[in-house]
gemmi code that builds the backbone of each chain (N, CA, C; Angstrom):
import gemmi

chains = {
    "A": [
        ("UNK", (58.031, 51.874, 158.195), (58.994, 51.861, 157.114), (58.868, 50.578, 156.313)),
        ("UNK", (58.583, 49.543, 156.703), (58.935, 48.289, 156.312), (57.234, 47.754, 156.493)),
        ("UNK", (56.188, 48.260, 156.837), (55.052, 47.653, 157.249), (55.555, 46.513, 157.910)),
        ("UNK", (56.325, 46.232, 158.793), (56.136, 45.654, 160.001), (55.943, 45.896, 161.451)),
        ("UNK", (55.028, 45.046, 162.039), (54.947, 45.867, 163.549), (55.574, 46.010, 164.377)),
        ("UNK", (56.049, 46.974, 165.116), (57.178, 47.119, 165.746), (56.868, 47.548, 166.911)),
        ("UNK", (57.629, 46.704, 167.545), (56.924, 46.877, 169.668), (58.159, 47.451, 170.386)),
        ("UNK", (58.258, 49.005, 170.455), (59.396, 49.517, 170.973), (59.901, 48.649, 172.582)),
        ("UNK", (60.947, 48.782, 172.744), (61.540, 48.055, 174.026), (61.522, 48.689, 175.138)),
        ("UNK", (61.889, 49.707, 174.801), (61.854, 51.400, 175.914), (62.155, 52.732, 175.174)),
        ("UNK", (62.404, 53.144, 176.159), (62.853, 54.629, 175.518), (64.281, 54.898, 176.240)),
        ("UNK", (64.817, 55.998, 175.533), (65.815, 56.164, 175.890), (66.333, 57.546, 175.387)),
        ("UNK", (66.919, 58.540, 176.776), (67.061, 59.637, 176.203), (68.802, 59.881, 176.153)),
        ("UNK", (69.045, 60.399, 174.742), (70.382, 60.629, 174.274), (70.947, 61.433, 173.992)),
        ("UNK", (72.073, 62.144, 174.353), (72.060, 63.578, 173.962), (73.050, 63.277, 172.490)),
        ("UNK", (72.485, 64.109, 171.650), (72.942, 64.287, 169.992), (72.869, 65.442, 169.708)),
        ("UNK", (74.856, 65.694, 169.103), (74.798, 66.776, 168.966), (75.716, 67.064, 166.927)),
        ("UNK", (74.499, 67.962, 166.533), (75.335, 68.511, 165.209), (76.008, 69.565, 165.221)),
        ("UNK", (77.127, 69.554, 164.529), (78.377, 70.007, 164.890), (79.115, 70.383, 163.534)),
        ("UNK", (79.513, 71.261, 163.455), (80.825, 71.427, 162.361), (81.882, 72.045, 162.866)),
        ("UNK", (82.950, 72.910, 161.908), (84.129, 72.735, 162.654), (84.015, 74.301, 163.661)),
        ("UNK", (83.106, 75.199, 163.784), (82.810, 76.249, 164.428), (82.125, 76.374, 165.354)),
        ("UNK", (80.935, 75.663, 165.014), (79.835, 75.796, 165.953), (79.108, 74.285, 166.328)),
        ("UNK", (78.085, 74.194, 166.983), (77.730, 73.232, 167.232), (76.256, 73.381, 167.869)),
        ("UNK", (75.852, 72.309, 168.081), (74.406, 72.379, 168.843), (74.131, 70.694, 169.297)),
        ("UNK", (73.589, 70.785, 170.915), (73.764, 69.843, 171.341), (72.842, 69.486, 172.078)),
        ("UNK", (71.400, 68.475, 171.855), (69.714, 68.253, 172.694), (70.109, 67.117, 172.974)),
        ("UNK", (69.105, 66.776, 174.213), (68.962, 65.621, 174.616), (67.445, 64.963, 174.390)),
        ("UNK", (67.323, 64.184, 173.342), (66.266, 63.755, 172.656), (65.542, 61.882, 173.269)),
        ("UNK", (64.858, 61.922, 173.224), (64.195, 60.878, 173.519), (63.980, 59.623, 172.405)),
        ("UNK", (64.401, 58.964, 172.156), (64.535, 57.822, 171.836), (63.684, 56.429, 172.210)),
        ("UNK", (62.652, 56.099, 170.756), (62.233, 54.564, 170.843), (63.062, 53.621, 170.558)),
        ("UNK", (63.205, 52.936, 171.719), (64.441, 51.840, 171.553), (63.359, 50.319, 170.814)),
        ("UNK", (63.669, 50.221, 169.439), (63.683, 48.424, 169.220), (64.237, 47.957, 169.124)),
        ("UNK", (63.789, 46.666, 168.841), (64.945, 45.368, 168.682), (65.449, 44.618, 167.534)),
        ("UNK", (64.555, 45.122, 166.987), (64.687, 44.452, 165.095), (66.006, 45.205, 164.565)),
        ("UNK", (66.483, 44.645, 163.782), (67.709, 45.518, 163.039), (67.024, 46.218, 162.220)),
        ("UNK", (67.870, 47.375, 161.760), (67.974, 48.022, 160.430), (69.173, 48.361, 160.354)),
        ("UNK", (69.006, 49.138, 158.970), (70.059, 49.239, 158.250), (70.492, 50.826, 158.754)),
        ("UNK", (70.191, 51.472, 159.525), (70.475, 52.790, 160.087), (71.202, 52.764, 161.090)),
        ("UNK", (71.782, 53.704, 161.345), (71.740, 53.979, 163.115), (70.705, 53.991, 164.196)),
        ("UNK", (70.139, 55.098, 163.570), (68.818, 55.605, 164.178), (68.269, 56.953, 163.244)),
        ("UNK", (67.213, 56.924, 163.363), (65.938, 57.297, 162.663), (65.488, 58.662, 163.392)),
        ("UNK", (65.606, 59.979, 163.409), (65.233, 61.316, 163.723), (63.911, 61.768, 162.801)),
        ("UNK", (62.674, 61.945, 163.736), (61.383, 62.096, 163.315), (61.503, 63.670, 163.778)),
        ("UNK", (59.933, 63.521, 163.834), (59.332, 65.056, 163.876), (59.867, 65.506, 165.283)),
        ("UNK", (59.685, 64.723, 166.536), (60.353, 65.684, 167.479), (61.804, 65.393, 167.884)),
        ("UNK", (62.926, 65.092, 166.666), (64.140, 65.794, 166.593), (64.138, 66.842, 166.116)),
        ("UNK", (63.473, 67.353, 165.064), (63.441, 68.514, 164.118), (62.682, 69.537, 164.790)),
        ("UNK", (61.779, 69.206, 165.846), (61.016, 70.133, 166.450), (62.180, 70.837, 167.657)),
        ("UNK", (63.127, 69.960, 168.469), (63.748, 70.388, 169.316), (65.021, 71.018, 168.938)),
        ("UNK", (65.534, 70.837, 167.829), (66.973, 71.262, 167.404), (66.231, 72.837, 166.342)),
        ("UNK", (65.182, 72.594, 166.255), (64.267, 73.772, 165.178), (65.027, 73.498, 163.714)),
        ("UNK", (65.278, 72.356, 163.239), (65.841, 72.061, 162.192), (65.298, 72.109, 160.663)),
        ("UNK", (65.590, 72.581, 160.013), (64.855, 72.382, 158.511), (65.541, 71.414, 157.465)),
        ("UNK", (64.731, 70.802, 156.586), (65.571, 69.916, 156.192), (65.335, 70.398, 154.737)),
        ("UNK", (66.332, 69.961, 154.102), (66.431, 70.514, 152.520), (66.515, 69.199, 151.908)),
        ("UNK", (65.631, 68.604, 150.951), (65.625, 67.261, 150.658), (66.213, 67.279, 149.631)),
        ("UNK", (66.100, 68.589, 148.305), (66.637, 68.541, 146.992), (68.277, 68.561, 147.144)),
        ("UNK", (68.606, 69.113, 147.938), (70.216, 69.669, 148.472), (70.380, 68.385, 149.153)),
        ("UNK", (69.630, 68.095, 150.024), (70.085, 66.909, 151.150), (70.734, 67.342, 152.126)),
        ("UNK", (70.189, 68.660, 152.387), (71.008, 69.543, 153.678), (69.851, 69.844, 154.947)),
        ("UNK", (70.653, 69.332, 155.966), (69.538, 70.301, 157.262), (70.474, 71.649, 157.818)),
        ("UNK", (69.529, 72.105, 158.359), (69.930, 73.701, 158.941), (69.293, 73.685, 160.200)),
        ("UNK", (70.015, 74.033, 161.119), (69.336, 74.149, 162.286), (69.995, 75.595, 163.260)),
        ("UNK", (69.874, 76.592, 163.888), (70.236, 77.372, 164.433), (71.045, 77.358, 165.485)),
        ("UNK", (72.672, 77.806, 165.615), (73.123, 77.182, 166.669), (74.162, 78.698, 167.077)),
        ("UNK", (74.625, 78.096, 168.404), (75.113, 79.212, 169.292), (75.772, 80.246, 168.657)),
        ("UNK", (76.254, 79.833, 166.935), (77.823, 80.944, 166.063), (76.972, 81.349, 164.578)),
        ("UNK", (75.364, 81.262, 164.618), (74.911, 81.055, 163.819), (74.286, 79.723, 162.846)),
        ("UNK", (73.695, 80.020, 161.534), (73.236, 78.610, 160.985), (74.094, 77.623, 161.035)),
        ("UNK", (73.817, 76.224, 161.850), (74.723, 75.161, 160.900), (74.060, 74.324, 159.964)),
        ("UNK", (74.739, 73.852, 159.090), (74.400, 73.186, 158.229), (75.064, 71.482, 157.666)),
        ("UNK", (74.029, 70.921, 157.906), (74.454, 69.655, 157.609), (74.548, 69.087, 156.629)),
        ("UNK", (75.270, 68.390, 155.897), (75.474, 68.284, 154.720), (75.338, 66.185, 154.178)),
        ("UNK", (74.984, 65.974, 153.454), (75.718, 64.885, 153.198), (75.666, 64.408, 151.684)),
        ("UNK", (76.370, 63.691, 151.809), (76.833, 63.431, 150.246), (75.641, 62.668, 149.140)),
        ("UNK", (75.016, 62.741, 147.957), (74.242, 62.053, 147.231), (74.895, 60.976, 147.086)),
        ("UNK", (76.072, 60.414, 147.347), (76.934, 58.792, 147.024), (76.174, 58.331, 148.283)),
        ("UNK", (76.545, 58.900, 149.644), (75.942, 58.291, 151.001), (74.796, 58.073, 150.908)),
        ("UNK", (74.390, 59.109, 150.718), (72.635, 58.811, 150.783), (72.056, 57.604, 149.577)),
        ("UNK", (72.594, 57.646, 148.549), (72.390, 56.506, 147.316), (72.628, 55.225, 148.204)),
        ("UNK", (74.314, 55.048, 148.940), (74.138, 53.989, 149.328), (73.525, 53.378, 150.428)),
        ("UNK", (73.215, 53.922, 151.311), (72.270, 54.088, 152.685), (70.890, 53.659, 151.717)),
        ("UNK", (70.041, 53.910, 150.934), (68.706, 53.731, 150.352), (68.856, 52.380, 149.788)),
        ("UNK", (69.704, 52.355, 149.071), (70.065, 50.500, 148.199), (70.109, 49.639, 149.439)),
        ("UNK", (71.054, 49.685, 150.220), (70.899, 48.934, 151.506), (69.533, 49.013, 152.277)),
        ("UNK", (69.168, 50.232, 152.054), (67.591, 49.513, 153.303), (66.716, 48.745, 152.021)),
        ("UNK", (67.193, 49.230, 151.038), (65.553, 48.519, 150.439), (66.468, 47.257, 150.171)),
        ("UNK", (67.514, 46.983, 149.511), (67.708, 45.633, 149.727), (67.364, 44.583, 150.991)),
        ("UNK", (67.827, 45.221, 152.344), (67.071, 44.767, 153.575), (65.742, 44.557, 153.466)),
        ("UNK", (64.983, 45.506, 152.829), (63.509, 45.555, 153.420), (63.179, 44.026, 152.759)),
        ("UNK", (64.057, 44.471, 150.993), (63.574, 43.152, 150.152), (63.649, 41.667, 151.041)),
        ("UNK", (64.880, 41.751, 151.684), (65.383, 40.285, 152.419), (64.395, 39.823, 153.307)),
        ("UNK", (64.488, 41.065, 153.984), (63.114, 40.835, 155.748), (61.912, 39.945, 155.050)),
        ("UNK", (61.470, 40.846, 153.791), (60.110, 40.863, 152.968), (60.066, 39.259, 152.221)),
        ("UNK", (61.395, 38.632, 151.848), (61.013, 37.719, 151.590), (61.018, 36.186, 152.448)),
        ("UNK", (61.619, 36.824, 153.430), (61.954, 35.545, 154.578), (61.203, 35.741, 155.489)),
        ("UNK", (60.075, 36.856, 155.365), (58.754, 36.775, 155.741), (57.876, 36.203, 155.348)),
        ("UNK", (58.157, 36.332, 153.716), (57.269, 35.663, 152.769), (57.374, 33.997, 153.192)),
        ("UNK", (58.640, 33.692, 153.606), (59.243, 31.986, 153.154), (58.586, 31.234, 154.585)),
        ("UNK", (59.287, 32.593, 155.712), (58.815, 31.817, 156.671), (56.832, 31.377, 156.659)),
        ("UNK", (56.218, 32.525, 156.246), (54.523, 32.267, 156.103), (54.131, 30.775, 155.235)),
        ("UNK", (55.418, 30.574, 154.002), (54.874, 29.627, 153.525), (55.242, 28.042, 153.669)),
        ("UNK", (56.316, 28.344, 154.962), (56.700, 27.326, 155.510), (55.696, 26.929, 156.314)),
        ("UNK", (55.073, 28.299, 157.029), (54.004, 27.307, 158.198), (52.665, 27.060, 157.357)),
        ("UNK", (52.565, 27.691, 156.501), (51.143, 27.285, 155.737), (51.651, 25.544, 155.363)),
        ("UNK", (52.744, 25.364, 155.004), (53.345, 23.921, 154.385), (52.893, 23.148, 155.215)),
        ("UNK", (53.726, 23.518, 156.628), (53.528, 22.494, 157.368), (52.038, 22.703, 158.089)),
        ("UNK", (51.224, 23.210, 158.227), (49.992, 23.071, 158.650), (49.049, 22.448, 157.390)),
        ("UNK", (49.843, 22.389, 155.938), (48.902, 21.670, 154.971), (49.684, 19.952, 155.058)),
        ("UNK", (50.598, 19.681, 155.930), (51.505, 18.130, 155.778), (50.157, 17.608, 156.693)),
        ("UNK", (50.574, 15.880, 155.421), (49.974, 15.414, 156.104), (50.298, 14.805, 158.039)),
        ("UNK", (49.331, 14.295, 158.685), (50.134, 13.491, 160.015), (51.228, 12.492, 159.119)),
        ("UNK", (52.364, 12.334, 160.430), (52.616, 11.554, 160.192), (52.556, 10.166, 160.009)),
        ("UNK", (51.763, 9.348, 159.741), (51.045, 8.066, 160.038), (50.687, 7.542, 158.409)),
        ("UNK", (51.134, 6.040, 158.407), (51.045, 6.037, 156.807), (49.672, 6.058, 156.071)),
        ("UNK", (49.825, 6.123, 155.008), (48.513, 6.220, 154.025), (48.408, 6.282, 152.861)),
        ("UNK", (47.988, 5.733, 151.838), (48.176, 5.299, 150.449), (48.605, 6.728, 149.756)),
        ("UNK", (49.228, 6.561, 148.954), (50.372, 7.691, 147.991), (51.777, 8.038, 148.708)),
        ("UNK", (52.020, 7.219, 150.155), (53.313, 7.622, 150.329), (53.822, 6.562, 149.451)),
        ("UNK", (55.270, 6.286, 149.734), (56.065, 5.494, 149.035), (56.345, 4.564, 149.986)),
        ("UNK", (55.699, 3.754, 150.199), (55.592, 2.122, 150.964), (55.919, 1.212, 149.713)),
        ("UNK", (56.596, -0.007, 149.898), (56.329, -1.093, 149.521), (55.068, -1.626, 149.779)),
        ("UNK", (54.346, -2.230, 148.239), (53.095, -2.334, 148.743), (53.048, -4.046, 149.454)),
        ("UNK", (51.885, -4.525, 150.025), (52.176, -5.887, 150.363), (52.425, -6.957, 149.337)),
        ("UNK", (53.010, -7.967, 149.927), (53.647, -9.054, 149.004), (54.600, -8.801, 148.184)),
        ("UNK", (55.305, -8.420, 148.175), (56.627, -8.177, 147.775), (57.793, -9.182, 148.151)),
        ("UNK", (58.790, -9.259, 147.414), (60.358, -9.749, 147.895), (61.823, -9.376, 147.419)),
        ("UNK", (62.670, -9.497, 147.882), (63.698, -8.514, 147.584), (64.274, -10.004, 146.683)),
        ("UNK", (65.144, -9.904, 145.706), (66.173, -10.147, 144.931), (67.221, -9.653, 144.434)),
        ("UNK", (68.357, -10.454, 144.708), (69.653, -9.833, 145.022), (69.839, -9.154, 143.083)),
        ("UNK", (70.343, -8.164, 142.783), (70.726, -8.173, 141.454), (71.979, -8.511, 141.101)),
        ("UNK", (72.746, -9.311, 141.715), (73.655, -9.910, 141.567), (74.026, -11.327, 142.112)),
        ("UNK", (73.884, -12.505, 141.320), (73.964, -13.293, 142.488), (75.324, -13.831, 143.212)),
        ("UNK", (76.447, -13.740, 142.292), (77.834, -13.644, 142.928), (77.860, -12.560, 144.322)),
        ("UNK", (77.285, -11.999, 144.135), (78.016, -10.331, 144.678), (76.488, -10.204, 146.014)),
        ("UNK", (76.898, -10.572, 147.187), (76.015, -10.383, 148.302), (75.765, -8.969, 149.034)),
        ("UNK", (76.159, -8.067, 148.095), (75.702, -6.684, 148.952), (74.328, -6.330, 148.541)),
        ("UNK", (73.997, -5.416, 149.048), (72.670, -4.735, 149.354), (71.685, -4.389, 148.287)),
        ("UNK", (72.589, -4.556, 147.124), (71.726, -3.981, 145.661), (70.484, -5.221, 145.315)),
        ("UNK", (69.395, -5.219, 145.529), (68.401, -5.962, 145.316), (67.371, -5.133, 144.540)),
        ("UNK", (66.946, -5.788, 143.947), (64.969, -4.842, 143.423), (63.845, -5.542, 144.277)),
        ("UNK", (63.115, -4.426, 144.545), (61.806, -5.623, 144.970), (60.779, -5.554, 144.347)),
        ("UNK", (60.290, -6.497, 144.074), (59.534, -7.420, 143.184), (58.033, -7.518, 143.198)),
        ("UNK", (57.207, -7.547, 143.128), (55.779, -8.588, 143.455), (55.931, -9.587, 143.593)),
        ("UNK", (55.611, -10.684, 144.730), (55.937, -11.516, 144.725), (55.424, -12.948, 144.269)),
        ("UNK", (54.265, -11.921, 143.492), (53.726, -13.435, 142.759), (53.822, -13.081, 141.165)),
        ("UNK", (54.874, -12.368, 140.998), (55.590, -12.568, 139.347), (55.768, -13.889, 138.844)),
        ("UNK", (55.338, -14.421, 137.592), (55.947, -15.652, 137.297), (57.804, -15.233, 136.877)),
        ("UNK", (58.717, -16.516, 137.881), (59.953, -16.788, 137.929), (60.167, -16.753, 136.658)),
        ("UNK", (60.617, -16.081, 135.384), (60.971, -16.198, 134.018), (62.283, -15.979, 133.722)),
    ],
    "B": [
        ("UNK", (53.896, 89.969, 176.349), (54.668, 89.885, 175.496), (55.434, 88.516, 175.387)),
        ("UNK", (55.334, 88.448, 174.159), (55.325, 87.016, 173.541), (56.811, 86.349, 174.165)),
        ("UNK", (56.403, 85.304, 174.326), (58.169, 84.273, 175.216), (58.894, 83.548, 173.891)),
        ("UNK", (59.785, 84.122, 173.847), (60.771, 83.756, 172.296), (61.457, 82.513, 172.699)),
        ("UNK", (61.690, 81.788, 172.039), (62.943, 80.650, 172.331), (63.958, 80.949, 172.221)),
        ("UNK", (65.189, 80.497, 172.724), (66.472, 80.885, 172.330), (66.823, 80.973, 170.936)),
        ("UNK", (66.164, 79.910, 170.201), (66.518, 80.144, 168.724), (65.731, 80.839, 167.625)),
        ("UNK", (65.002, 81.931, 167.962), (63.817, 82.367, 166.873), (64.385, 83.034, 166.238)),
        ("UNK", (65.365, 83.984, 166.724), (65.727, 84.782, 166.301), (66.682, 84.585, 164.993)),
        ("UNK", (66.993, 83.384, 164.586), (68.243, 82.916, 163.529), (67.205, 82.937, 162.443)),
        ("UNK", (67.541, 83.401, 160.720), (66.910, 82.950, 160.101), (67.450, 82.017, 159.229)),
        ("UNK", (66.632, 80.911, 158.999), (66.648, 79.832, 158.170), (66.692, 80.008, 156.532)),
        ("UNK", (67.523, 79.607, 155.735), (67.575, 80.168, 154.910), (68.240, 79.263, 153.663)),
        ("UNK", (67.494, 78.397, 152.694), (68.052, 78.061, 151.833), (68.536, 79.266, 150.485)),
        ("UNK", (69.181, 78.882, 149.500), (69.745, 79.517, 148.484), (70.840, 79.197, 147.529)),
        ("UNK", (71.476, 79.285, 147.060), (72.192, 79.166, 145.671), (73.381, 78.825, 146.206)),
        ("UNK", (73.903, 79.461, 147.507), (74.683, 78.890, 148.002), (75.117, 77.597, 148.209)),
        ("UNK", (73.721, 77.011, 149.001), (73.119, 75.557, 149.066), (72.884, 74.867, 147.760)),
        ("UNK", (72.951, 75.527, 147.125), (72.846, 74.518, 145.442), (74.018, 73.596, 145.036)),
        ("UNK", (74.053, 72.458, 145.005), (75.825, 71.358, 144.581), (75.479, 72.108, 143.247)),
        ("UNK", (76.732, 71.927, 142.403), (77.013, 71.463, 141.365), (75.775, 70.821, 140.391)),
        ("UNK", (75.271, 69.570, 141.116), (74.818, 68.712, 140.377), (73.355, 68.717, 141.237)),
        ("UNK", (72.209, 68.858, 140.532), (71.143, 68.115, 141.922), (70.677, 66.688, 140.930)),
        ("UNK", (70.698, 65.431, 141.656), (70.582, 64.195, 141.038), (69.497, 64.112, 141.685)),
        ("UNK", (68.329, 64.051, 141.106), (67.252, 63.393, 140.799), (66.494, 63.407, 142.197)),
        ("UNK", (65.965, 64.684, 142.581), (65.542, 65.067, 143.864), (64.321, 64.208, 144.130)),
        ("UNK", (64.208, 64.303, 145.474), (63.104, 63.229, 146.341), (63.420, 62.100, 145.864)),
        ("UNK", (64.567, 61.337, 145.426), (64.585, 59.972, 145.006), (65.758, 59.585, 146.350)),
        ("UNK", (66.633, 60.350, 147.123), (67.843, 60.058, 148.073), (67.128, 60.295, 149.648)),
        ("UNK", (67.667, 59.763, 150.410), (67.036, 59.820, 151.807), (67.779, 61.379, 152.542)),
        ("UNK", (67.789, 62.164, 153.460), (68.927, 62.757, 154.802), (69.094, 61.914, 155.167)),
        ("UNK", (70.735, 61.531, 155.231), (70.863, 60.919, 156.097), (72.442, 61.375, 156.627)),
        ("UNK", (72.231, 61.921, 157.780), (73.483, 63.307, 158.838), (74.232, 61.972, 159.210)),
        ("UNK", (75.272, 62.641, 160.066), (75.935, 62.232, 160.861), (76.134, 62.568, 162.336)),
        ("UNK", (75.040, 62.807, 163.223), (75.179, 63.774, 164.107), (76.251, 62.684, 165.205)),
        ("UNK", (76.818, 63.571, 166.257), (77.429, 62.491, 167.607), (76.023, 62.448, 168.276)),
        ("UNK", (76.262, 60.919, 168.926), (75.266, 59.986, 169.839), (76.093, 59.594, 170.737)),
        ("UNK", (75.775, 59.999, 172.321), (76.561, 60.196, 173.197), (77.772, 60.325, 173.141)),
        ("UNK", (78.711, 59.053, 172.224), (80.048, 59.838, 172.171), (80.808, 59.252, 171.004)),
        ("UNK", (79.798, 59.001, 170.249), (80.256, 58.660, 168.933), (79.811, 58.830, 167.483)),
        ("UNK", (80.242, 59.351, 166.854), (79.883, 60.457, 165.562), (79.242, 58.805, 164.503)),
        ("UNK", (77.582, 58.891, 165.048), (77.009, 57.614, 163.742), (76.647, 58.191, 162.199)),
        ("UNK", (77.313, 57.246, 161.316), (77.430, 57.745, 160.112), (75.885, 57.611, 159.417)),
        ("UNK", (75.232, 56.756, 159.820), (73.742, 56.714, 159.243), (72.784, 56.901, 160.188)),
        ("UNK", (72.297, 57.969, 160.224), (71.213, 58.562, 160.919), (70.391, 59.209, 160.056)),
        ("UNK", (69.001, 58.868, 159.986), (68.333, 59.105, 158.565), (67.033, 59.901, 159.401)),
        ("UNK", (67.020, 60.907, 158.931), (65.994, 62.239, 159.034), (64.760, 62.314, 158.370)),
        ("UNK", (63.490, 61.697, 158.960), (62.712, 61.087, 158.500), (61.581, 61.942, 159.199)),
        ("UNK", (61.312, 62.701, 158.113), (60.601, 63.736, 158.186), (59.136, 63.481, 158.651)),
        ("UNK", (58.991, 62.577, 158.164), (57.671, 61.307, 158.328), (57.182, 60.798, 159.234)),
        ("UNK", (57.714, 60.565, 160.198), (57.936, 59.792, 161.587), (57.344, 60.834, 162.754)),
        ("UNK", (56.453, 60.150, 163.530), (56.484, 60.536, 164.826), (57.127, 60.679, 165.998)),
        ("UNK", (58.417, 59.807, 165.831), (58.956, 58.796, 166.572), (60.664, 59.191, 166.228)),
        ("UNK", (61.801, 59.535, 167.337), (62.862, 59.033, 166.901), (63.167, 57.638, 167.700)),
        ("UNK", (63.662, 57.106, 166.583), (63.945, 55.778, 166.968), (65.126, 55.585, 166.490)),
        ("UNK", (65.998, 54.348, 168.045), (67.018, 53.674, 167.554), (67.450, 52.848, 167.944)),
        ("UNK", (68.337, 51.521, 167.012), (68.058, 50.203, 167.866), (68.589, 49.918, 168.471)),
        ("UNK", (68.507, 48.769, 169.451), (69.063, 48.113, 170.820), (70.418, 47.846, 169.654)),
        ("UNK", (70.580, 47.560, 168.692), (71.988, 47.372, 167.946), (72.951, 48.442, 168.278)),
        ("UNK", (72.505, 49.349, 167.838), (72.986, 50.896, 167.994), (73.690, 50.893, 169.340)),
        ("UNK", (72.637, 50.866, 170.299), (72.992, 51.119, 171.613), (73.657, 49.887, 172.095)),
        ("UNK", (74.178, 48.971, 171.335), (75.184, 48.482, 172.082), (76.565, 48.779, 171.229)),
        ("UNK", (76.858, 49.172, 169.706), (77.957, 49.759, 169.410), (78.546, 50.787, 170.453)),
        ("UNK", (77.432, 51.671, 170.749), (77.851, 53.165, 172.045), (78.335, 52.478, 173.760)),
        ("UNK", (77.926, 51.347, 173.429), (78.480, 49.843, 174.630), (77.741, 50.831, 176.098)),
        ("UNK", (76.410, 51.353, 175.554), (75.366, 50.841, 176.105), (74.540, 49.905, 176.814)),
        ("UNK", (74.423, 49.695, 177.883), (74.244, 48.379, 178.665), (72.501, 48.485, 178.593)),
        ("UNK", (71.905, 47.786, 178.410), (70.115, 47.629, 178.543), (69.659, 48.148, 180.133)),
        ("UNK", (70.467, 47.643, 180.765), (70.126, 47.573, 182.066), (70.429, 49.106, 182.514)),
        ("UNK", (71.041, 49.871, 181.715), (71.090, 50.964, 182.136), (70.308, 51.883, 182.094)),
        ("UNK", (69.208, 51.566, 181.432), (67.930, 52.451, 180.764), (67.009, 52.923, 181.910)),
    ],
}
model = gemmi.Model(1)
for chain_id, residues in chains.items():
    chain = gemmi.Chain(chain_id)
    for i, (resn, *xyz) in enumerate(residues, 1):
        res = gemmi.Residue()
        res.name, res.seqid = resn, gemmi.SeqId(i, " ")
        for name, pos in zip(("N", "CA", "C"), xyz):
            atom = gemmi.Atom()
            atom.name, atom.element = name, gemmi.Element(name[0])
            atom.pos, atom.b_iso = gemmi.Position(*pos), 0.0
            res.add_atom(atom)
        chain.add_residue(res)
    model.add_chain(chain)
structure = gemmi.Structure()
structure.add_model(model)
structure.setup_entities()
């Protein structure tokens, strides 16, 4: 979904059942458990649809699956489904770029230099001296100087 | 003679019935049901026709207060 790799944790079998207010139908399906978030619950592939014998209607946004009182039919709303899609791809966007940030953090720090000094940091260079810029006033505000400026 | 499943016999059947009102801008919205998961009706469960795999996360399974160790 996200082109990232994903190393299931286990499996896990769950029984899920679709239901309306008549009838119902109720499998116990097998489940790849990961660990990464998403923005779902959980994710029903080819062998949910294979075990419930479900069809899915994508233009409608309806599944049908055959159950003990006849067809049921699942329904859900184009608002839900709109907002369920904005949220994963906003997610995917987030994952995608703090994937991006984290890669260019370690490229950063594998391009820093050691720490150990070396001309272009910001050292005082040698011979220097500090002078107060105030001479009443003994706090800390000084410039430093070259120290072989002529005194003018 | 052929071994039927319990469910062959239903037929599947879209139609006009199944038509909203409105169809907005098809193949652009995900399925996404609400089926119950052990004992709690999850509102985003996305039907991903695509997939080999149902999958769902250790998040999930601890809303259902699911223990890891129980697996």
């Amino acid at each position: 979904m996200r082109g990232k790799k994903a190393l299931p944790v286990g499996r896990i079998d769950l029984p899920v059942c679709f239901s309306t207010a008549a009838n119902f139908r109720k499998e116990t399906l097998t489940f790849e458990l990961v660990g990464f978030r998403g923005t779902y619950h959980a994710m029903i592939g080819r062998p949910g649809y294979a075990k419930f014998m479900a069809i899915p209607n994508y233009t409608y946004l309806k599944l049908k699956m055959p159950g003990p009182k006849g067809v049921i039919t699942v329904s859900s709303s184009y608002e839900h489904a709109y907002e369920c899609d904005v949220e994963c791809v906003e997610y995917g966007e987030a994952v995608e770029s703090s994937a991006e940030l984290a890669s260019k953090l370690e490229a950063l720090a594998a391009e820093a230099p050691e720490p150990k000094r070396h001309a272009g940091s910001f050292e005082p260079a040698e011979g220097t001296k500090k002078i107060p810029l105030d001479s009443n006033n003994t706090d800390d505000k000084a410039l430093t100087i070259s120290a072989d400026l002529d005194p003018k | 003679m052929p071994q039927y499943l319990s469910w062959s016999s239903t037929p599947i059947t879209f139609d006009r019935e199944d038509h909203p009102d409105k169809v907005v801008a098809p193949s652009v919205y995900p399925l996404v049901v609400d089926p119950i998961i052990v004992n709690a009706r999850l509102s985003k469960v996305l039907m991903d026709g695509g997939s080999t795999l149902n999958i769902i996360y250790l998040e999930t399974l601890n809303l259902l207060g699911i223990n890891r160790a129980q697996l």
